[in-house]
Every structure is written in C-alpha cells, then in structure tokens.
N, C-alpha and C positions, 0 to 999 in steps of 0.2 A: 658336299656331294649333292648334286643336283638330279633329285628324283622324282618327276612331275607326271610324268603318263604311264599308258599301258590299255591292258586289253582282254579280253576270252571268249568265251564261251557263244556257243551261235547252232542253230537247227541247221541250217543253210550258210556255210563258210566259204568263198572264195579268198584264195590268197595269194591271187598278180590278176592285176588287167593291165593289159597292154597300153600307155599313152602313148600315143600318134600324133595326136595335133596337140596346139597350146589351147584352143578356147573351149573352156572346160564340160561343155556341152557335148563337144566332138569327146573328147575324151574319158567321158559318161559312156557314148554311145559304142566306141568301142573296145569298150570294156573286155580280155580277153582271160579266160580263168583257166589257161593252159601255159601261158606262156608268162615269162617272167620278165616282169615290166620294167625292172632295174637299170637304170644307168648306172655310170661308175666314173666316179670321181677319184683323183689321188691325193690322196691325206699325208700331211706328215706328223710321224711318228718317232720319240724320242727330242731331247735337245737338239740344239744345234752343237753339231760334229759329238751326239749323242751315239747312242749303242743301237738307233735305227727300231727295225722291225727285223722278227726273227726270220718274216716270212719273204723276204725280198727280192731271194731268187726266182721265186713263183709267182710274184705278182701281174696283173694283168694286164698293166702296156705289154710287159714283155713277151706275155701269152698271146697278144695279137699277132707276134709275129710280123706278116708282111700288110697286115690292116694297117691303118692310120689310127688315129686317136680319135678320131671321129668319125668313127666307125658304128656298126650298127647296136655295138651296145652301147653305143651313147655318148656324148658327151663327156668330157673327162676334167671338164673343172677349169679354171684359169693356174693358167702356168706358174701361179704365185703359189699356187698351192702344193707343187709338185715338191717332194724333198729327195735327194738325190743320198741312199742311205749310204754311210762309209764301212758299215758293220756288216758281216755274213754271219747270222748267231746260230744257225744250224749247219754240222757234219753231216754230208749228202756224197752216198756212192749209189748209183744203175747197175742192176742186174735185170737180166730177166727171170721170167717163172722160173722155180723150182719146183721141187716133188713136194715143197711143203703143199700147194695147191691142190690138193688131191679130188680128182673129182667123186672120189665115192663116198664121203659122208663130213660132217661138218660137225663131228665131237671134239669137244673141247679136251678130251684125253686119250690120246692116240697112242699108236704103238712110237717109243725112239731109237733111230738105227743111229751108228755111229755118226751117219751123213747127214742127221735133220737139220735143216735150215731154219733159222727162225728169220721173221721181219724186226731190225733194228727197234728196241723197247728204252722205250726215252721217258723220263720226269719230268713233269715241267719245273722252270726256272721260276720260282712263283716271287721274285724279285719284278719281277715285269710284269707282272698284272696287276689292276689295281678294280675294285666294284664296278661293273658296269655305270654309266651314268647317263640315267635316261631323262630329256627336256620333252614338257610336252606344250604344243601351239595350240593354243585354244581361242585364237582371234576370230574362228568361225564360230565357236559358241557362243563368244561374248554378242556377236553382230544380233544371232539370232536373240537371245535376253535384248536388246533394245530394241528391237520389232514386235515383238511378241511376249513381255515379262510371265507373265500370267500362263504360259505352256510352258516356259523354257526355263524359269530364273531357277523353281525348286531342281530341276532335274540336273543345270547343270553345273547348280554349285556341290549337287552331290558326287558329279563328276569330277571336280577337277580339286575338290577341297577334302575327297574321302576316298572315291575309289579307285580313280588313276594315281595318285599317290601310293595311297597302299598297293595295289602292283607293282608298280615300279619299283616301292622298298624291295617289295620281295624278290623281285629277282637282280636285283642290286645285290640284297645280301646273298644271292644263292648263286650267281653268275660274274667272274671275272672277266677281263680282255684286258688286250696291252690297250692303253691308252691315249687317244689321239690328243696330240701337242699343240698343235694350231686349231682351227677352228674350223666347222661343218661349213660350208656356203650350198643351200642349193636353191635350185635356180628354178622358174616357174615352168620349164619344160619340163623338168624331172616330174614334179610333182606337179601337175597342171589343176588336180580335181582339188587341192588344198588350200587353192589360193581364191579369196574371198573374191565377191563380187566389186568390193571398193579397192583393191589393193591395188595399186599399180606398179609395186616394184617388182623389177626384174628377179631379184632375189631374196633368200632372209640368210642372215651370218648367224651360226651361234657357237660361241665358244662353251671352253670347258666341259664337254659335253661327246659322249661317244655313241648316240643313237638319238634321234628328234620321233616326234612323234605327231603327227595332223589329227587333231579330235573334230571330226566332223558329224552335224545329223541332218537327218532328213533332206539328202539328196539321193539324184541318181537310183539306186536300186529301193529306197525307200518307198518313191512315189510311186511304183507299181502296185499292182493289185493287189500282191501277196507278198509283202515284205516279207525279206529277213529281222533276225535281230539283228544281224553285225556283218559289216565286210571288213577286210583284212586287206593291205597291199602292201608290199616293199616298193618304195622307188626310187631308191636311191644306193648302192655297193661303195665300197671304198675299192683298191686296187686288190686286194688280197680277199674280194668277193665279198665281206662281210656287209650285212647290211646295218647302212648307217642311217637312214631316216625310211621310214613308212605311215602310211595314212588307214587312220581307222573311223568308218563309217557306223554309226548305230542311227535304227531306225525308233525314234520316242514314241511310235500307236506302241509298242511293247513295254512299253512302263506310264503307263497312263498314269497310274495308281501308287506312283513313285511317291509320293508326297503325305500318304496315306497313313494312320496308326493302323490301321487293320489287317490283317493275316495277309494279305494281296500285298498292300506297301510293301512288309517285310520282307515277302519274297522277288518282289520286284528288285528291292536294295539287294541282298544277296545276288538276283540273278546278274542285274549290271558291275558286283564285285567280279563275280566266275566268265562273263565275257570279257572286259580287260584283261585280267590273265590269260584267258582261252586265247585272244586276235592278239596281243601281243606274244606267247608263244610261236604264232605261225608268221610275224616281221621276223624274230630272233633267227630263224631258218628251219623250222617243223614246217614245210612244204615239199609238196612234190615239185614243185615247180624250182624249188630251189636246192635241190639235192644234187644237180650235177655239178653247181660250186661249193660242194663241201671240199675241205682240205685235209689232209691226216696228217694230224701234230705226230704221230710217229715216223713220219717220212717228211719230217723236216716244212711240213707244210705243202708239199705237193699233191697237186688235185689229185681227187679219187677219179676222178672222170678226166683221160687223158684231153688235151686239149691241139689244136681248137675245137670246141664243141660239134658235133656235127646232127642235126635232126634226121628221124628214121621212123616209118614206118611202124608203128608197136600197135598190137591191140590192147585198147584199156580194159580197166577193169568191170567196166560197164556193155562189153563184149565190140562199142564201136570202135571205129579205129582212125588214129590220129598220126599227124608226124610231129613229135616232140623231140626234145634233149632227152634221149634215156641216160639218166645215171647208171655207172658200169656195177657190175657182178659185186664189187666188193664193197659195196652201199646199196644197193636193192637187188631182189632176186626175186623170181617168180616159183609159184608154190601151186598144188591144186591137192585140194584135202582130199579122203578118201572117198567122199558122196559125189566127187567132182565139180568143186567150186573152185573157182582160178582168185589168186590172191597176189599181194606181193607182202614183201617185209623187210624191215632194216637190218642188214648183217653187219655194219658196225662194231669194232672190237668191246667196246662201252656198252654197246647194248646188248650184243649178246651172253656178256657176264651176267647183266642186271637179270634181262630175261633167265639166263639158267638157276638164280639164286633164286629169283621171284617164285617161278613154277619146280623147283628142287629138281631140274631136268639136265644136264649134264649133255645131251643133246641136242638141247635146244640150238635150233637156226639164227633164228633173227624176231625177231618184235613185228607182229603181223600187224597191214595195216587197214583202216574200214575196204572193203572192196563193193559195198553200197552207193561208193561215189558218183555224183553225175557230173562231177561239176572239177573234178581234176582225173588226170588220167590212171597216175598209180596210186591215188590216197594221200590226203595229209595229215587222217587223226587216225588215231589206235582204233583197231577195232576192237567195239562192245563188247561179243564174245570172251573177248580175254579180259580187257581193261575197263570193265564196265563202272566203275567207280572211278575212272580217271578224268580229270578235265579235258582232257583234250580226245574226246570224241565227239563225235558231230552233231548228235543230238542235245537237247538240252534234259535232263532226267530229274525228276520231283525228288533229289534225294540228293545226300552231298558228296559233292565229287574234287577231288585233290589232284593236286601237281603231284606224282611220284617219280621216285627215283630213275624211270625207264624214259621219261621226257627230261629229264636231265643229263640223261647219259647221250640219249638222242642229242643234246646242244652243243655238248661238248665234243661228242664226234664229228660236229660240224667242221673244228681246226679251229673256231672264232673265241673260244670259253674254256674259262676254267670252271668247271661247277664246283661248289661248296654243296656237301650233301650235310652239314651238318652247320648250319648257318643259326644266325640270333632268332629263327622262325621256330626251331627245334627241329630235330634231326628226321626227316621224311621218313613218314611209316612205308611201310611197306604195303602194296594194294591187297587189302583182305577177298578181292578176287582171284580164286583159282590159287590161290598162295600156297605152295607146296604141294600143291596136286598131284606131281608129276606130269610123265611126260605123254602119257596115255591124254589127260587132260586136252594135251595140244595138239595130238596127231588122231585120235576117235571124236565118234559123234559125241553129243550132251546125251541122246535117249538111246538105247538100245531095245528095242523090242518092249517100248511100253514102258520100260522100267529106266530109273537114274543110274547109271554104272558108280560105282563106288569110288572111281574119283573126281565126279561130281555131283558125289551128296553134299558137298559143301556149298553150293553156285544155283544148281535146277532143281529142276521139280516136277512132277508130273500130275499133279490133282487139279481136275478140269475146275477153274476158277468160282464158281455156282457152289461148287460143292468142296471146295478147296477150304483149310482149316485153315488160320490164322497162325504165320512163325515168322520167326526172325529173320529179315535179311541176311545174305552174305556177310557184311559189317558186322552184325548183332549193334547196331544202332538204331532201327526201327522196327516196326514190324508190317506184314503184309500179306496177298494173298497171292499164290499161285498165279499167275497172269497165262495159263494153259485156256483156250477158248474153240470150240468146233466154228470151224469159218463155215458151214454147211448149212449153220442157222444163224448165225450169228449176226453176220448183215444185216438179214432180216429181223431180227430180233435182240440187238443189241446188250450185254448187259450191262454196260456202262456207255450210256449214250452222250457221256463228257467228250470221247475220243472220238477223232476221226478213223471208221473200220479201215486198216490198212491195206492191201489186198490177201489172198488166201498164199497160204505157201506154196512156193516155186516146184516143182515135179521134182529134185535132188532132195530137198528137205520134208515130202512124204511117205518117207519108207519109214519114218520110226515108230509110228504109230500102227497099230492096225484099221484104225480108223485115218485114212490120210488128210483127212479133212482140220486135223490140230494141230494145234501150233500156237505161238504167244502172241498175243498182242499188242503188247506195249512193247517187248523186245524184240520186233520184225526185225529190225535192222540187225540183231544179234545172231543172225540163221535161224530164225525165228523159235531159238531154245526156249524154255519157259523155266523164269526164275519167280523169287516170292517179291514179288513186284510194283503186282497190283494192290490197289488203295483198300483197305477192308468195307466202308462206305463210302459215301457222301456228304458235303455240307449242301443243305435247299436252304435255296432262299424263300419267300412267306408264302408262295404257289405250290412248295413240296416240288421245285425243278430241282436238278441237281445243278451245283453253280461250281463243284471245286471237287477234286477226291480229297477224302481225309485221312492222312497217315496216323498212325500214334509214334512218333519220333521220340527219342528219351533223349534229345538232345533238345529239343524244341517246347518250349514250356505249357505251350497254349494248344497242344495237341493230345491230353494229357485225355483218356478217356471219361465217361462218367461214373463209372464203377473201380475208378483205382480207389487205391489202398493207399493208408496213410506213409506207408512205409517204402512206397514205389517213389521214382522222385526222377523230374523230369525238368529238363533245360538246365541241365546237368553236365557237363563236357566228362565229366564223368562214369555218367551212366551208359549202361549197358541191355541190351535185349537179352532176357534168358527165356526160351523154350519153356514151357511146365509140362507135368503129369498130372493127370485127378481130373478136383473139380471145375478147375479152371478152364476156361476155352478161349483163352490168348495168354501171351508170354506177358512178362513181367519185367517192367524199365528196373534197375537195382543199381546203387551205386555200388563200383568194384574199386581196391587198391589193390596193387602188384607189387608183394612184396619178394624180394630175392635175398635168400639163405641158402648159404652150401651149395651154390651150383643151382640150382632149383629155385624155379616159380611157384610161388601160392598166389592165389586171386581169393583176396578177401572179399567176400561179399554182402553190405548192408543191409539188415534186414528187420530194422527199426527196434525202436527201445535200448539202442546203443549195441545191440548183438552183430555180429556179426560170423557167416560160415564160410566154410574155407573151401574151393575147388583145388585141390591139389593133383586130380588127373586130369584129360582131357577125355571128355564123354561123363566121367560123372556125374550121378545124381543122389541130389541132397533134397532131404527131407527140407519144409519149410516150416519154423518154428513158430503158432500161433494159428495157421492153418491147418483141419484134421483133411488128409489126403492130398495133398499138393505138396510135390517136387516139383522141383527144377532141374534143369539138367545144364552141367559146365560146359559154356563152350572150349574149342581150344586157344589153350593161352596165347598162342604165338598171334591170336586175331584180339584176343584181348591185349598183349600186352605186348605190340611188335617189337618196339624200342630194345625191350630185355633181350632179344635171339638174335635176330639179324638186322640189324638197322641199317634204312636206306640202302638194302639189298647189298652190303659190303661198298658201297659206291662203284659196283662192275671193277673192285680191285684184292676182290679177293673171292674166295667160297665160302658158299654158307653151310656151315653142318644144323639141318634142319632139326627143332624140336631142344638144341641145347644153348642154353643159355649164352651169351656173347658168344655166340655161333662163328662169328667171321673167321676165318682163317685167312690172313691176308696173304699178299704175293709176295711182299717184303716180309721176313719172316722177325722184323727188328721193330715194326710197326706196331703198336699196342693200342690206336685208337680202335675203338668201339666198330665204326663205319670202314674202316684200311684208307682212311681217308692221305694218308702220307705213303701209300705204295703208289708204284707204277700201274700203267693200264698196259695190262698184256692182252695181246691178241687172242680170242679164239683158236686151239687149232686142233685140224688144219685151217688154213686160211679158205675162206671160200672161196668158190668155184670162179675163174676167173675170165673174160671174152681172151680170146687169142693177143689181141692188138693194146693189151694194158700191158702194164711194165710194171714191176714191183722191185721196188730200192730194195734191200736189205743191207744188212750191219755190215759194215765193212771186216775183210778180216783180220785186218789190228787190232790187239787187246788192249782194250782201253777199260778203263774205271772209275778215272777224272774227268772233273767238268773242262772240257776241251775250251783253249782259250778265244776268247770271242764267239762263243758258241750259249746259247739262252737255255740251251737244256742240257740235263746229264744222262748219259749213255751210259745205261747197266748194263747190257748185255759186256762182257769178257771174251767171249769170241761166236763166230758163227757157225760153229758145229761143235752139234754136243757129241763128247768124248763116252763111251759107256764106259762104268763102274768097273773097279777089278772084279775079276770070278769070286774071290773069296771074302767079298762083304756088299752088301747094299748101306742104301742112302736112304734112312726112314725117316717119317715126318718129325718134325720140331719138336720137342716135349715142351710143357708149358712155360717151359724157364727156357724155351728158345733154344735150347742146345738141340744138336743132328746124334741121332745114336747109331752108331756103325755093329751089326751084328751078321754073325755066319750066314751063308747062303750056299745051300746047295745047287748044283743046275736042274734039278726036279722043282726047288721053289721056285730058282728065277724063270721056270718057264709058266709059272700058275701067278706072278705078279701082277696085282687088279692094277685096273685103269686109275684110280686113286694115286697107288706108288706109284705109279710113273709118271703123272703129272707133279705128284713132289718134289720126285727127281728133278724135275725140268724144273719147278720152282729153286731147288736150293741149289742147283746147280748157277742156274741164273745171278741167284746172288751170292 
C-alpha cells in the first residue's frame, strides 16, 4: 500500500483554481477559488474483461452527451487509457418525484401511509473496495533542499518522512474506493502549478496508486504580503468525477520554528500534521466547488446534480453574487437562522444521520457549513458554531481539533468512498461540541437576554473575559477563560494585545446582550458566541511583552501550571479537566478510567496515593480527599467516555439513544457492531426538498432480496411501498436478543403512535 502524502488545516483555504494556460506563472495568476479546476481523465477499472466499475452508466464521456472529449472540462487522457467496461454492477430504474419529497419538513420520522415511497437503499459490495492509496510528488521539495538546505532540509523531511505519511495512513485506513487497475498519467496541463522549473516532461505515470498528491512551497500565494498557511487544489477527476491527483501549496514564513525544541517547534509540528489532514480532506471532495459532482451510491451512482451542469446566478454567502455550479436541493440547501443570517448545509443521507445522532435532534436538516467564507461561494468547512473542535474549519484554533464522523460521512456521500468509522486509528469520538444538545442548540441563539440557555451551558458562556473565572473547555481537555469582550473599549484598549482586534459585531448578532457592544473575540467567526476560549495568561518574553497565550492543557505536559498538585498529571492522553468548588480558582488536570458494569458507566478518577473517586452521575460532585473544601464536579460521561454510548455517531447507520451505553441502535436490526458499521445507509426521510427539474430513481417495484447478478451492491429494500400493519397488532422495536414482539393495539393507541414507532416500523419492515 502506497501511502505517501496528504494535507489540513489552513486560516485561509481555497480549494480549485482555475489552470488556463501551461506556463505555471499564468497559472498562479489565474488562480480561480470558485470554480473547479479539474480535468478528467478515463481510468481503467477492474481486470481485463474484469467486473469493471459499478458506476459506468454514469460516467462522464457519456455525461457530455453531445460535447466532444475535449471539451471544456478538459482533457480526457490518451486513448490507451480508456477501458470499455463489460459489467453493469448497479440495478437502475427512473421515476420522478414523489410525495416522499415533502416540502414541509425534513424529519427523519414521519408519518407512514400505505403509499410511502422510499429511494432504493443499497449495501455496498465491500468486495470491491480496497484502502484508498495515496502517492505523494515531492520533486518540488526536493529542488528547493538543494537551493537552499538550511530553510528547507529540516522542514521538509518532516514533511514527507512524518507528516504527509501519517495522513495519508489515516485516511487510507478510514477511507475505501474501487481501485484503479492501470495507471494515473497526468499531463502538465492538468497540473501546470506542480511541475518544477527543471522538468520538462510532458507527463508523470504512476501506477498502483488511486490519488497523486503535488507537495509544493513557497509559490504563488505564498509570496504575497499575507500568506496563507495552505492552499488546496484538485486537478485532475477520473470519468466518474472522483478526484484522482491534486496539488497542495504550504507557505514555510509559518513554521519558521519547525525545527525547534521549544513550545513553538512543537506546535508548529502539530500544526503542519492538522493542515495535511485539513488540504487533503478538501482534494478528497469537502469542497464547494466540488459538490456538484458528487454521486449517490444509492442511486446506482448517479449524480446528485442532474447533468450537464449548467452555471447560475446564486447569491453567496458572503451576500455577493456569483455564477457558479449550484449543487441541487438534495446535497445543499439554503437556511437563514432566526437572527437572520443566510447559511447553507449538507443534506446528504450520511450526514444527516451523523448530524441527528451528534446533536440528539431527530430534526436535524443537514450539517451547516462556515458562511464566513470570502473565498468560496457556498462553504467548504463546517462551521465553528457547531463543529468547533473539528479539523475541518477554516480557522486554525490554539486547541485540538479531530476528523469526526460528520467529515466522514460528508466523503462518503460523495459516491467515491467507503468510510471505515472504526478503523486501526480507533473508532472516532464523537465531537464534544454541542453533543446531545438538541435541537434548540441548532435552531436558537447561543445567548438569550444576557444569560446561556440551557442547552448551551455545555459550549458558551457569558462572563466578560477581565472578569471571567477560569473552566473547562467543551472537551474537558483544557482549561480557559470566557473569550466574551465589550468591542466599545476594547480596540482601544486591548486585553490581549497577542490578537489581531476582529471587527465589532455585525447589527443581527447585537440583540443578545443588553449592552450590544459584546461579543467573542477569538470566536468571531462562530456568530461571535463566547465560549471558554480564551488563554487564562500569557508567556513574556525578558521585556514583560507578551509573546504566546498560555493554555493549561492536561494533555500537554509543559503547560502544567505553577501551583499544581502532585496528584494533577498532565501530558496524559488520559487526563481530563474537572471544574472545582472551594478554595480553588481553577479546575483540575485528573487522570480518569471508564469503567462499564451492568449497562452503566463509572469514571474512575485519580486522585493520587493510588486513591481513586468514582463519578457515577453526570453533574456530580465529590469531595476531594486530602484537600479541606475543594470539590470537583463530574463532567458528563458521554464527553468523557464517548466510545462507551455512541461511537462514531452510529456511522449515520443507525440511532443513537443518548445517555445509554452502546447506544446505537442500528438500521439492520442483525448488526451487533458497536458503530452499525455493517447496516445500510438509509436515507433521511422525507427526502429533502427537491428543484423541480431533478429526477429521483427509486426501488423498483420487483421484490428483490438477492444480490442481483452482475450487480456490485445488494438491494434491501423488499418492495417500494410500505404495506400498514394489521389493525390487531403492531411492529415494536427489537428486544435485545433481536427478536420483533407483536402485541394488541387498539385504534385509540394506534392513533397516539410516537415518531419513534414508526420509524421502527419502517426499519423492521425494511429488513
């Protein structure tokens, strides 16, 4: 397995420029961070007179239609590369809309008439995927080390020998595809900005390999005034739109100090792990730019975005207005919260599970995306607000931030992936942002009148920073202070003169205060809600300036205060931030274990001389043994010990019963992994709201139950309308031994049947 690059994290991400010309100067300059720069080449797939590609009816010669092949998306490769598939591996029938489409609400548990239709619900054939395998080109690195050793040697052997590797593993191990059989060729017009100043071939070949990767620095956007850390590009598609090689730019003035033992190296090395992840995420297809070729492995691989593509008029989210590719209704949707801020989000069937499990919301829409953007039109990272702990938002955040299950689910509803939510990395926590909130979380403000609403006393805060008390992040991984600040003085008088003052809040984000002059400052980008954020001090350097904020992170060893206790323990993967009471006036790093008995979590917690106290609820507080007047107070388990409830948010294939232990309840009701990682991906329903001129496949209505011959997936769905139950019994949920239990009903209950049962019903009816 060849797994050599990769990418992340970046303040400032674009991800497509346009190449126009071949001499790479021109194609610096027009650089274009709307539109998607991808040629597309035809790959073959499978043996000769193999089982092909599943997706071959859909692919994109044939999507041209009456275009040529060298056509305006590009290029399409030498004809040696084209495979002419013998195999149709997906059952495909056309319908148009139905009533499942409903336009008035997008809950995932609706009422069922005899007539409901569902969209065809398909397995994948996981015979045909194999780890993604990612090559990475590092011949611009190398050039630069022989010009210039002494800037470039440390930086970029830590690139290509530490942290583009280890990306690549991980999404190697976390992300399948059907795998390409012959060999990538691409050619220096695809990729013009990749190819060095000495190279003069036309092309580079690389076999065995199903994504390429260009590591370049310090060009192009770099040598501006105000670099970024990172830019991102796709430029190159296979015929079935997936992208097969992209170019990633990092600018090195942002890790000077790479090479460093001291607190700056460290974090520089971290940061350049979390931008490979971050830029490589947004080649895999978390772009805006690249969401009109997503394809729905439930519909056999046919685009979500009918085709040919056609550009339109949209206002972005930045309020100017552009003509781009809009992705249709059943992959982006447009939203505007109740203060009146215009957003969009992913309604993908995968994400909207992940999203409902994540926030315990059963209503949930879709996965909202930054609408901060200047630099794409609809977004192409999560927005803060919600996924503030996630890597893939757009800023870079003094704290650590992880791939979760919702950028997973995002990849795989691309059509190009199979995600593993439980891979050799260990099975992805769930984001301890807004996690279980509900649904008030997603649809109200963060402040109401001065005060946190209660369901986000877990997330905000309201204590003006100056005067703001020292607690635990979201996580319970660090601690900090309120990042709430009056923009009224603030400017002028700064209280942390490390940051650049952001501007004051926007006129829809002043009503929550009575003073409308507050707002966060570190989380502007967030609707400038105030969470516990801010650094409690400073480190100065010998002037008394301030040179860095200083966290006390219980995961970071060298951030350990001056007044800890011997019994606090830090740089710990284990430890944890707890809250106190007393005499205390900051929380306490504690190593925690999670032990599970009877259905039930306890959080053992270390509290030196081999003692240990137990949180058995969530909120309680325990005295501390050795201290006279200090407690602590338990967080809740499910942010201590996510793994235990709902791991990897069910993998959007099942529900999560919040609060109980191996919570999933998956779709396949025979599936007993932990994640539902062996169910199908059911759709949301109803299905979102849909433009007129889309077309929705559904099941055909032959009852099937076998994997259809020459067909790469299996079809669960039994037939296309669900039949109601006799009058004299219902269909209750599974008991834990799997078995359906049939009991009386009168028609007085079955007119009081919650939304629950009758999503059951549709599950067990399904299988």
């Amino acid at each position: 397995m060849r797994v050599l690059t990769t990418t992340t994290m970046t303040v400032m991400t674009t991800t497509s420029w346009r190449v126009a010309a071949l001499a790479k100067e021109d194609a610096w300059s027009a650089i274009n961070v709307n539109r998607r720069a991808s040629n597309v080449h035809v790959l073959q797939y499978g043996e000769d007179g193999g089982r092909g590609h599943p997706y071959e009816q859909y692919s994109t010669h044939r999507l041209l239609q009456s275009q040529t092949e060298q056509s305006s998306s590009g290029s399409t490769g030498e004809a040696s590369n084209e495979v002419f598939f013998e195999d149709n591996r997906y059952p495909v029938s056309t319908m148009t809309p139905t009533a499942a489409a409903s336009t008035e609400s997008t809950s995932r548990a609706p009422s069922l008439s005899p007539t409901t239709q569902f969209p065809t619900i398909i397995s994948y054939d996981a015979s045909l995927y194999e780890p993604l395998r990612i090559e990475m080109d590092s011949r611009q690195l190398q050039q630069l080390v022989q010009s210039n050793a002494q800037k470039y040697e440390y930086l970029v052997t830590y690139i290509t020998e530490t942290a583009a590797p280890n990306a690549a593993t991980f999404w190697s191990n976390h992300l399948s595809t059907i795998p390409v059989s012959g060999s990538i060729t691409v050619y220096q017009d695809d990729c013009p900005v990749s190819w060095t100043d000495n190279d003069t071939s036309e092309y580079h070949t690389f076999n065995n390999v199903d994504l390429v990767l260009y590591l370049i620095l310090d060009e192009g956007p770099c040598l501006e005034a105000d670099p970024p850390i990172a830019f991102s590009n796709e430029c190159l598609s296979d015929q079935f739109d997936r992208p097969i090689a992209g170019t990633l730019l990092l600018c090195s003035d942002n890790f000077a100090e790479i090479s460093s033992d001291t607190a700056d190296g460290t974090s520089q090395r971290q940061k350049i792990d979390e931008v490979l992840q971050h830029e490589l995420t947004h080649i895999l297809g978390m772009s805006g730019a690249t969401m009109p070729y997503w394809r729905d492995a439930t519909r056999g691989g046919a685009p979500y975005t009918p085709r040919p593509l056609v550009e339109e008029e949209v206002v972005c989210v930045n309020g100017e207005t552009q003509n781009i590719t809009m992705p249709s209704q059943n992959t982006i949707m447009e939203g505007v919260t109740k203060i009146g801020v215009r957003y969009f989000e992913v309604v993908t069937p995968t994400v909207r599970n992940v999203i409902a499990n994540q926030f315990d919301c059963e209503d949930a829409t879709g996965a909202r995306l930054d609408h901060n953007e200047y630099y794409n039109c609809i977004g192409s990272h999560w927005s803060p607000l919600f996924f503030g702990t996630e890597t893939l938002v757009a800023r870079d955040m003094p704290w650590e931030q992880s791939i979760t299950a919702v950028t997973l689910a995002l990849l795989e509803d691309t059509g190009w992936y199979k995600a593993n939510y439980t891979a050799s990395t260990g099975v992805l926590s769930p984001s301890s942002h807004g996690y279980g909130a509900g649904c008030n979380f997603l649809t109200n403000d963060c402040i109401v009148d001065d005060e946190v609403p209660t369901y986000g006393s877990d997330v905000f805060c309201s204590e003006i920073t100056e005067e703001s008390s020292i607690k635990c992040d979201v996580s319970h991984k660090r601690a900090a202070k309120c990042d709430l600040v009056d923009y009224n003085s603030y400017a002028a008088n700064p209280i942390y003169p490390y940051w650049v003052v952001p501007d004051a809040p926007p006129a829809e984000y002043q009503q929550r205060f009575a003073n409308s002059g507050l707002g966060s400052f570190l989380r502007y980008d967030a609707d400038y809600c105030p969470t516990y954020s801010a650094p409690p001090d400073f480190t100065l350097d010998g002037n008394g300036d301030p040179t860095g904020p200083h966290y006390m992170d219980c995961l970071v060893g060298d951030t350990a205060p001056e007044d800890a206790y011997g019994f606090e323990t830090f740089g710990n993967d284990d430890s944890r931030c707890f809250n106190t009471i007393g005499s205390i006036d900051r929380p306490l790093c504690l190593t925690i274990e999670c032990i599970e008995s009877g259905g039930d979590i306890t959080v053992a917690v270390s509290v030196g001389n081999g003692q240990k106290i137990a949180c058995e609820t969530d909120g309680q507080v325990l005295d501390l043994p050795g201290l006279n007047y200090v407690q602590i107070e338990c967080p809740r388990r499910e942010i201590l010990c996510p793994g235990s409830f709902c791991p990897a948010n069910c993998s959007g294939r099942g529900m999560c019963r919040h609060g109980v232990v191996n919570g999933c309840t998956c779709f396949d009701r025979e599936d007993t992994s932990p994640t539902c990682e062996n169910s199908p991906i059911i759709p949301p329903l109803p299905i979102p709201t849909l433009s007129p001129s889309i077309e929705v496949e559904l099941a055909s209505n032959t009852p099937t139950s076998e994997t259809s011959q020459g067909s790469g997936f299996i079809t669960i769905v039994t037939s296309n309308t669900i039949e109601t139950p006799s009058p004299s019994s219902t269909v209750m949920p599974p008991t834990e031994g799997g078995a359906a239990v049939e009991a009386p009903k009168s028609a007085s209950s079955a007119a009081k049947a919650t939304p629950l049962l009758l999503w059951a019903l549709f599950l067990l009816i399904l299988i």
